[in-house]
Biopython code that builds the backbone (N, CA, C, O; Angstrom):
import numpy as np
from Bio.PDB.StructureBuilder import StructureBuilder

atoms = [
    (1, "UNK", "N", (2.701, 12.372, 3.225)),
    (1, "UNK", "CA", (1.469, 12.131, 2.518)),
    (1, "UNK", "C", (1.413, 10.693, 2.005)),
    (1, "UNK", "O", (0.427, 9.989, 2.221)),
    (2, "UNK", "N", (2.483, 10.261, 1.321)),
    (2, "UNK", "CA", (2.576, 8.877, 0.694)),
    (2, "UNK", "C", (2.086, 7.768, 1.843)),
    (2, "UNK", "O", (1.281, 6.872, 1.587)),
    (3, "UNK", "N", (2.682, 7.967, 3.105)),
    (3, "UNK", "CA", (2.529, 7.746, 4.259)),
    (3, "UNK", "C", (0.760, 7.162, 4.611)),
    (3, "UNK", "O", (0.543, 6.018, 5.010)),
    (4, "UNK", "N", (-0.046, 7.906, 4.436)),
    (4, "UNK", "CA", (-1.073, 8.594, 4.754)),
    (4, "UNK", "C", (-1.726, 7.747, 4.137)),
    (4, "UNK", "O", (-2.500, 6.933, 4.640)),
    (5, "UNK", "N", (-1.389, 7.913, 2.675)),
    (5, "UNK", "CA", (-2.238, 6.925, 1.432)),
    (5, "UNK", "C", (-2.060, 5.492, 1.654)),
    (5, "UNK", "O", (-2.859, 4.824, 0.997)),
    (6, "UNK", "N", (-1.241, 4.803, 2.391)),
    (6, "UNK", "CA", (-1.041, 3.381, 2.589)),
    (6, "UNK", "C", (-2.203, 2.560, 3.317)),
    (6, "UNK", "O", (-2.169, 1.352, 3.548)),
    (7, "UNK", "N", (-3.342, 3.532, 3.667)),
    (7, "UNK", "CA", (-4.097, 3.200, 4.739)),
    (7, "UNK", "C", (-5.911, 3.075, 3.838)),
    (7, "UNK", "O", (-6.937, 2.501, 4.203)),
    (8, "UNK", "N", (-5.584, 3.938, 2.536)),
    (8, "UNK", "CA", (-6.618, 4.462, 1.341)),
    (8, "UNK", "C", (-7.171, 3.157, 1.384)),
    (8, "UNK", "O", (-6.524, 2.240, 1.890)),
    (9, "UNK", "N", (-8.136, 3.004, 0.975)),
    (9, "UNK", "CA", (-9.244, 1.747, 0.333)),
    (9, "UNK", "C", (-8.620, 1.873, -1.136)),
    (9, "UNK", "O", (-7.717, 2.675, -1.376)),
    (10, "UNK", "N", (-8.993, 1.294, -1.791)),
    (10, "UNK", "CA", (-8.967, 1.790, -2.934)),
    (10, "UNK", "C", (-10.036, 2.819, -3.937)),
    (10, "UNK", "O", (-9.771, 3.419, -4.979)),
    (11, "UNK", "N", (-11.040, 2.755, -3.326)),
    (11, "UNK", "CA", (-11.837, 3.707, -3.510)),
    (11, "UNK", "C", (-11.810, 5.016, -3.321)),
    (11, "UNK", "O", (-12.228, 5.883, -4.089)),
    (12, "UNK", "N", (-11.087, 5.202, -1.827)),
    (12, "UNK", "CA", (-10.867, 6.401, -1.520)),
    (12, "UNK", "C", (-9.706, 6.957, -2.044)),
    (12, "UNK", "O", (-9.758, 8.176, -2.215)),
    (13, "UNK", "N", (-8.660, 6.388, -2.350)),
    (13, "UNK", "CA", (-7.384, 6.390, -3.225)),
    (13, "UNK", "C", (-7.820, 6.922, -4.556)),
    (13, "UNK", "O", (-7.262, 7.988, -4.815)),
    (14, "UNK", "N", (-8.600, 6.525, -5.421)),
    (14, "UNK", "CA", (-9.079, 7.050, -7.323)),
    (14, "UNK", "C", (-9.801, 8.077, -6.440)),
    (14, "UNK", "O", (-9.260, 9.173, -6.585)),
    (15, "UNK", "N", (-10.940, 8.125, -5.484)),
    (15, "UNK", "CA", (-11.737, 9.850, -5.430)),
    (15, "UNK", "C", (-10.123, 10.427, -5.055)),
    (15, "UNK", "O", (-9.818, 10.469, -6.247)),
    (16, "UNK", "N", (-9.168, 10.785, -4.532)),
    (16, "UNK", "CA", (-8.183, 11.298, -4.083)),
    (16, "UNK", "C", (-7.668, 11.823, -5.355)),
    (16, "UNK", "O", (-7.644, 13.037, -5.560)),
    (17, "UNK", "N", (-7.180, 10.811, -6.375)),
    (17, "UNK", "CA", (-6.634, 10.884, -6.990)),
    (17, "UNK", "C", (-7.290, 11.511, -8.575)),
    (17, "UNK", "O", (-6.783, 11.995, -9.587)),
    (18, "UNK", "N", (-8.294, 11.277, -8.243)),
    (18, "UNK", "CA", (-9.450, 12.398, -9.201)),
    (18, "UNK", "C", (-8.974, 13.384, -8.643)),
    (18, "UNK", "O", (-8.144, 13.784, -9.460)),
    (19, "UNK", "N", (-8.947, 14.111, -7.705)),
    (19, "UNK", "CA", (-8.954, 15.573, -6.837)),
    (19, "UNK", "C", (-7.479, 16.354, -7.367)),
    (19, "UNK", "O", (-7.269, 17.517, -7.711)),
    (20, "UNK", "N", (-6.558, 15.126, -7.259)),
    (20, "UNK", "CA", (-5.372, 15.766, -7.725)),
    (20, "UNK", "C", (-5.462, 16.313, -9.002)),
    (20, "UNK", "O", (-5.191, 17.502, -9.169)),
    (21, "UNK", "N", (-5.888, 15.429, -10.145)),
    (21, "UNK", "CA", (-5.823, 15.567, -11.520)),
    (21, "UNK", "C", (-6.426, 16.493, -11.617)),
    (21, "UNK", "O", (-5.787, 17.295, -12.298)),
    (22, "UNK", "N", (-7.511, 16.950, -11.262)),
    (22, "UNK", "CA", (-8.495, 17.847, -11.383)),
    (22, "UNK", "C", (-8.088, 19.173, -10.651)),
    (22, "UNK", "O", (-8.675, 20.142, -11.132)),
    (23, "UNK", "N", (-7.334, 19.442, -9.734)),
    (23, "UNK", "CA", (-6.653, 20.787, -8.973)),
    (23, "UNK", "C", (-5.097, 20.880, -10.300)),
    (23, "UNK", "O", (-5.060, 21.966, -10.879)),
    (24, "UNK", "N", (-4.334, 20.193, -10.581)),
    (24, "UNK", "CA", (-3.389, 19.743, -11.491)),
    (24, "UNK", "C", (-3.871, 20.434, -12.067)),
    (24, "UNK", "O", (-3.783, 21.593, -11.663)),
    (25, "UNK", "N", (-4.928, 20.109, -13.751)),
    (25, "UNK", "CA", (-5.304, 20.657, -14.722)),
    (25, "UNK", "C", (-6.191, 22.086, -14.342)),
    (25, "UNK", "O", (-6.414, 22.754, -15.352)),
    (26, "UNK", "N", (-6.465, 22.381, -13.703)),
    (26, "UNK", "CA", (-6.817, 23.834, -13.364)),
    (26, "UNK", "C", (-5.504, 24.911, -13.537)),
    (26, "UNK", "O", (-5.680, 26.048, -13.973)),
    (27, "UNK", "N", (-4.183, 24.404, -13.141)),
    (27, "UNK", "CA", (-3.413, 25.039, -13.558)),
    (27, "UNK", "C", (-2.986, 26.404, -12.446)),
    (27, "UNK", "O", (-2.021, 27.167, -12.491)),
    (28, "UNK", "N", (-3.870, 26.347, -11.698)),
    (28, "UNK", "CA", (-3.753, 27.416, -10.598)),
    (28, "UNK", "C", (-2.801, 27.288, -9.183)),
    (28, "UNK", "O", (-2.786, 27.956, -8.149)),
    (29, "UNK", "N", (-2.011, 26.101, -9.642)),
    (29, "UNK", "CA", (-1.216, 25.878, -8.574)),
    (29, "UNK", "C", (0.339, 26.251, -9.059)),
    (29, "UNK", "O", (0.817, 26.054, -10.177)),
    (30, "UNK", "N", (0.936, 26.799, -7.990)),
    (30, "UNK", "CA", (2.804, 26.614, -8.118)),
    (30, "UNK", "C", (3.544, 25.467, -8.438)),
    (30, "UNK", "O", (3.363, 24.320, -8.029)),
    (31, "UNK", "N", (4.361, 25.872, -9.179)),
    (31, "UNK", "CA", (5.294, 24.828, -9.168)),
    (31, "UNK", "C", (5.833, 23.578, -7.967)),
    (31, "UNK", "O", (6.236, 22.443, -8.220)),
    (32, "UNK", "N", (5.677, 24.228, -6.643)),
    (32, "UNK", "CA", (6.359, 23.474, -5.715)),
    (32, "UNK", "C", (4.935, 22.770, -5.134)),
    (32, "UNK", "O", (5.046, 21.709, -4.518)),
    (33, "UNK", "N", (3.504, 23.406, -5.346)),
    (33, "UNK", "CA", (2.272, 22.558, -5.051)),
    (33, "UNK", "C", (2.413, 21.492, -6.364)),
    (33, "UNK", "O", (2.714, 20.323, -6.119)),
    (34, "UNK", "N", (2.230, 21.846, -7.509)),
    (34, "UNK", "CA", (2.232, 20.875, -8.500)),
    (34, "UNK", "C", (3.076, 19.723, -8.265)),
    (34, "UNK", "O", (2.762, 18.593, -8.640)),
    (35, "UNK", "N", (4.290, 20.035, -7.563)),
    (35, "UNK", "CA", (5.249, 19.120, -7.730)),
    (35, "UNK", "C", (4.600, 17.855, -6.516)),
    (35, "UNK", "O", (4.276, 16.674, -6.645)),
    (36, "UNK", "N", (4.620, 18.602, -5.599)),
    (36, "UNK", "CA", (3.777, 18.029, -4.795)),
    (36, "UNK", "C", (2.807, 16.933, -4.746)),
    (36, "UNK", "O", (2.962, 15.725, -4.566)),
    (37, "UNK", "N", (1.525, 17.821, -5.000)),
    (37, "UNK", "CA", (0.326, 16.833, -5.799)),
    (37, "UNK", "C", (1.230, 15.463, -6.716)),
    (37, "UNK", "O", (1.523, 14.339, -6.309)),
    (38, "UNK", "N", (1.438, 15.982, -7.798)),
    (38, "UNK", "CA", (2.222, 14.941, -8.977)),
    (38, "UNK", "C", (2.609, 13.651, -7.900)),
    (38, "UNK", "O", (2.007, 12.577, -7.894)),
    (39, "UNK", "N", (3.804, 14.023, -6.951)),
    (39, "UNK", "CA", (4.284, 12.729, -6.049)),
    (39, "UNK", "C", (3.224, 12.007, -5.432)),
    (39, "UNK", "O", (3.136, 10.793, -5.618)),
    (40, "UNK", "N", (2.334, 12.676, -4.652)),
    (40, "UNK", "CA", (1.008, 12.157, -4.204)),
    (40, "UNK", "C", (0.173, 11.179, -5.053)),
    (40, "UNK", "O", (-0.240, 10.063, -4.736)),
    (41, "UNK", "N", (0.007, 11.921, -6.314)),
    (41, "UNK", "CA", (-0.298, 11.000, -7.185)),
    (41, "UNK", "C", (0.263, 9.906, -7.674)),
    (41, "UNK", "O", (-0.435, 8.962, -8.043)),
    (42, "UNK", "N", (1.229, 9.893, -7.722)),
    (42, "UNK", "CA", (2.259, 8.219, -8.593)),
    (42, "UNK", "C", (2.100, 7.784, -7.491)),
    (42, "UNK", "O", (1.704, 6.627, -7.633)),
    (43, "UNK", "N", (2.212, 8.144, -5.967)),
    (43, "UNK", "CA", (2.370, 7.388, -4.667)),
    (43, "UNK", "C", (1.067, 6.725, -4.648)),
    (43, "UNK", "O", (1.143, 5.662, -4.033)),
    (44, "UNK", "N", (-0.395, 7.037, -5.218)),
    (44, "UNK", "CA", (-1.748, 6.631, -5.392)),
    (44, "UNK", "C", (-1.808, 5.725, -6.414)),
    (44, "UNK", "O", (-2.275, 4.591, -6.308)),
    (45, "UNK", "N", (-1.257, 6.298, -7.583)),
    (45, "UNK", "CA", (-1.411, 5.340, -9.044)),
    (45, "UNK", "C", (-0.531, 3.678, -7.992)),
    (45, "UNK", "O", (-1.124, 2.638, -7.706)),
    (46, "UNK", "N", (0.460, 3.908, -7.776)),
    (46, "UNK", "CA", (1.319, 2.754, -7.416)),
    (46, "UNK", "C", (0.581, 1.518, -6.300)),
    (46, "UNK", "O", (0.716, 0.295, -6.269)),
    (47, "UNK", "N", (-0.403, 2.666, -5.266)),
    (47, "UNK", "CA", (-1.346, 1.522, -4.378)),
    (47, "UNK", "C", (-2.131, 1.204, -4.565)),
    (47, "UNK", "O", (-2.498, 0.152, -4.042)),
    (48, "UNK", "N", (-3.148, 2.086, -5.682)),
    (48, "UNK", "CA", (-4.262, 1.703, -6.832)),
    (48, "UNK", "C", (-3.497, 0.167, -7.665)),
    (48, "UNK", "O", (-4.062, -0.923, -7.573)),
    (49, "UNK", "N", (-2.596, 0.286, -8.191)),
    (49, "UNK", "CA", (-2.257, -0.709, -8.656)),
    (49, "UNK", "C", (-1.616, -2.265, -8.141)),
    (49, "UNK", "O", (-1.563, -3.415, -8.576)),
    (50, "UNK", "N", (-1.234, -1.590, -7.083)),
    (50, "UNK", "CA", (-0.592, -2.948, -6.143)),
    (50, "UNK", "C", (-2.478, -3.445, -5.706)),
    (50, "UNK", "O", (-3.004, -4.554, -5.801)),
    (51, "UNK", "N", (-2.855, -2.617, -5.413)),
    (51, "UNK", "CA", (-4.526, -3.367, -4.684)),
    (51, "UNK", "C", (-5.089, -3.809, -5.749)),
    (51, "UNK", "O", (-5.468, -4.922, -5.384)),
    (52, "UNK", "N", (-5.415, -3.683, -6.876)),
    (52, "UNK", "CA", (-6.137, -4.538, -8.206)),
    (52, "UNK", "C", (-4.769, -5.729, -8.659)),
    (52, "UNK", "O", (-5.012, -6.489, -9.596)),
    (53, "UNK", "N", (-3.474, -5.824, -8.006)),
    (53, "UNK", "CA", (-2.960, -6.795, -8.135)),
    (53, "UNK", "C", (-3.044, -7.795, -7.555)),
    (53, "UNK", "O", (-2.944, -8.893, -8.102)),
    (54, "UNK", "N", (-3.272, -7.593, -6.165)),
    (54, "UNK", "CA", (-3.412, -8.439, -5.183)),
    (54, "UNK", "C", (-5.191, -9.113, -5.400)),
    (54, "UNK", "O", (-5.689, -10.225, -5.223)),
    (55, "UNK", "N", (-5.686, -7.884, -5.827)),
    (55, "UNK", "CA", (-7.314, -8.462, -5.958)),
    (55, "UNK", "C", (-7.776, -9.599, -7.274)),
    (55, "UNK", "O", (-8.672, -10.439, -7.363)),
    (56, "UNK", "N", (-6.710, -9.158, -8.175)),
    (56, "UNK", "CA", (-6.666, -10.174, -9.178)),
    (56, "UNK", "C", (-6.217, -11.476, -9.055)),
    (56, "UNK", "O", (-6.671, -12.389, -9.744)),
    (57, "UNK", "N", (-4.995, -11.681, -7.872)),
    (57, "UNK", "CA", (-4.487, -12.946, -7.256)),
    (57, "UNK", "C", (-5.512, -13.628, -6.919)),
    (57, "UNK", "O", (-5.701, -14.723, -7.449)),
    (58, "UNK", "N", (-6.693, -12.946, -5.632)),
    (58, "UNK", "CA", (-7.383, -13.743, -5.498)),
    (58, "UNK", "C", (-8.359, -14.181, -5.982)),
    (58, "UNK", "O", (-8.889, -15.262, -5.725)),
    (59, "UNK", "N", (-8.773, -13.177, -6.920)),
    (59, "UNK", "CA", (-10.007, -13.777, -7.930)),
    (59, "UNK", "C", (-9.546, -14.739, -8.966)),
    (59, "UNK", "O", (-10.302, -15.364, -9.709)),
    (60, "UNK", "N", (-8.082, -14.820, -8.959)),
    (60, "UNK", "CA", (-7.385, -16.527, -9.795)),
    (60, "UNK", "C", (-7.355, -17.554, -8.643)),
    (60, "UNK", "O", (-7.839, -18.675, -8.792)),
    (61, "UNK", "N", (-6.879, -17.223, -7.695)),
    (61, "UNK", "CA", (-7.036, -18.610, -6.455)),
    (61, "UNK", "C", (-8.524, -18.747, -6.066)),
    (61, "UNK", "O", (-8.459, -19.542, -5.129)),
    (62, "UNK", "N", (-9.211, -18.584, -6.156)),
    (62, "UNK", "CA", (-10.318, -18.438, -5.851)),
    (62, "UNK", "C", (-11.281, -19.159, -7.296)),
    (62, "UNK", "O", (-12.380, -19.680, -7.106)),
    (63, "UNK", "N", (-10.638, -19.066, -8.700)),
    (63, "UNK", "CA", (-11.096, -19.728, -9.599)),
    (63, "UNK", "C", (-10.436, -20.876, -10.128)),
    (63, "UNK", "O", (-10.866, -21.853, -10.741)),
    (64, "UNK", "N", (-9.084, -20.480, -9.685)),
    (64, "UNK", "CA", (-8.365, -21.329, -10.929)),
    (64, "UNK", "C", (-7.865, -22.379, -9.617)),
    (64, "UNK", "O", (-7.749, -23.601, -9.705)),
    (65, "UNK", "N", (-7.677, -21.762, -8.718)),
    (65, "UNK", "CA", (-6.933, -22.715, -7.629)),
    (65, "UNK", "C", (-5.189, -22.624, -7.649)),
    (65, "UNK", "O", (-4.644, -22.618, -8.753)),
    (66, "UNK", "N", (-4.337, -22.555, -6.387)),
    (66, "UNK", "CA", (-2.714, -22.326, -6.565)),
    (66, "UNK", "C", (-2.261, -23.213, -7.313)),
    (66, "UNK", "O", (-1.142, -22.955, -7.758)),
    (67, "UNK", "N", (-2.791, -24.349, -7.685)),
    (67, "UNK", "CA", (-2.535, -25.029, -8.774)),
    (67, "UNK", "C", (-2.485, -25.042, -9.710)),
    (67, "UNK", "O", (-2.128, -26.122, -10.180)),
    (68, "UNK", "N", (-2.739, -24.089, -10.544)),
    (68, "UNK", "CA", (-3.435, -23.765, -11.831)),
    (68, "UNK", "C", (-4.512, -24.419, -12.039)),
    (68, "UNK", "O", (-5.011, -24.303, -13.158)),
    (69, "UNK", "N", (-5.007, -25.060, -11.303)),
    (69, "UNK", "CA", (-5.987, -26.190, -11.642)),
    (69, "UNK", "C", (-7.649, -25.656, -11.638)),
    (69, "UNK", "O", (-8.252, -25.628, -10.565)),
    (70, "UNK", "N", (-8.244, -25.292, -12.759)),
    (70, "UNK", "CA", (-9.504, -24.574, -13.243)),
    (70, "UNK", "C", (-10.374, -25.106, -12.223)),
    (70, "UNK", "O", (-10.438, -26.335, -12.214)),
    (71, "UNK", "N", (-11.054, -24.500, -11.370)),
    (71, "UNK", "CA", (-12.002, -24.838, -10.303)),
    (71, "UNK", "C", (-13.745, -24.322, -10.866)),
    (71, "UNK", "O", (-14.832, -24.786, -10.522)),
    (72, "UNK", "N", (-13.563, -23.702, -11.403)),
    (72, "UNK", "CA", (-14.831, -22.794, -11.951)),
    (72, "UNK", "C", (-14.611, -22.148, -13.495)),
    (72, "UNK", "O", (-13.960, -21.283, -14.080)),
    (73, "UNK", "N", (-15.905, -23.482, -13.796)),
    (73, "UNK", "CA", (-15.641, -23.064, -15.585)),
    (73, "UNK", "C", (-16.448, -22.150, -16.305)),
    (73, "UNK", "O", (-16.213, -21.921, -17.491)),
]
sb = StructureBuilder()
sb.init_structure("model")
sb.init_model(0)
sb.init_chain("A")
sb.init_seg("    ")
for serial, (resi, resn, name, xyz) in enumerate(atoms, 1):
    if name == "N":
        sb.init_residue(resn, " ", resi, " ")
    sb.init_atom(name, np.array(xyz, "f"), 0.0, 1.0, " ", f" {name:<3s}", serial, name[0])
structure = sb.get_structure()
């Protein structure tokens, strides 16, 4: 599954990851589905977060320049 998610937009990654939380707190799942889901999820939280990292890089090179040097004030 983690596998699977490497390929997510990031958009489609948070609706995904809504789905989990939301089957999760229903509470109607087993232990070995819960456990499941849960990994799926940190494996989502982790590419959700690497992609708003990388997106933040470029919205600083893109303003500030690899220089630090303020391009757009």
């Amino acid at each position: 599954m983690a596998e699977e998610n490497k390929e997510l937009k990031f958009e489609e990654a948070i609706e995904r990851l809504e789905k989990i939380v939301s089957t999760l707190e229903g509470g109607k799942c087993d232990l070995d589905e819960s456990l499941t889901l849960f990994e799926e999820g940190v494996s989502l939280v982790k590419l959700c977060s690497a992609k708003l990292d990388a997106a933040s890089e470029k919205v600083k090179i893109l303003t500030v320049g690899k220089d630090d040097e303020e391009i757009i004030q």
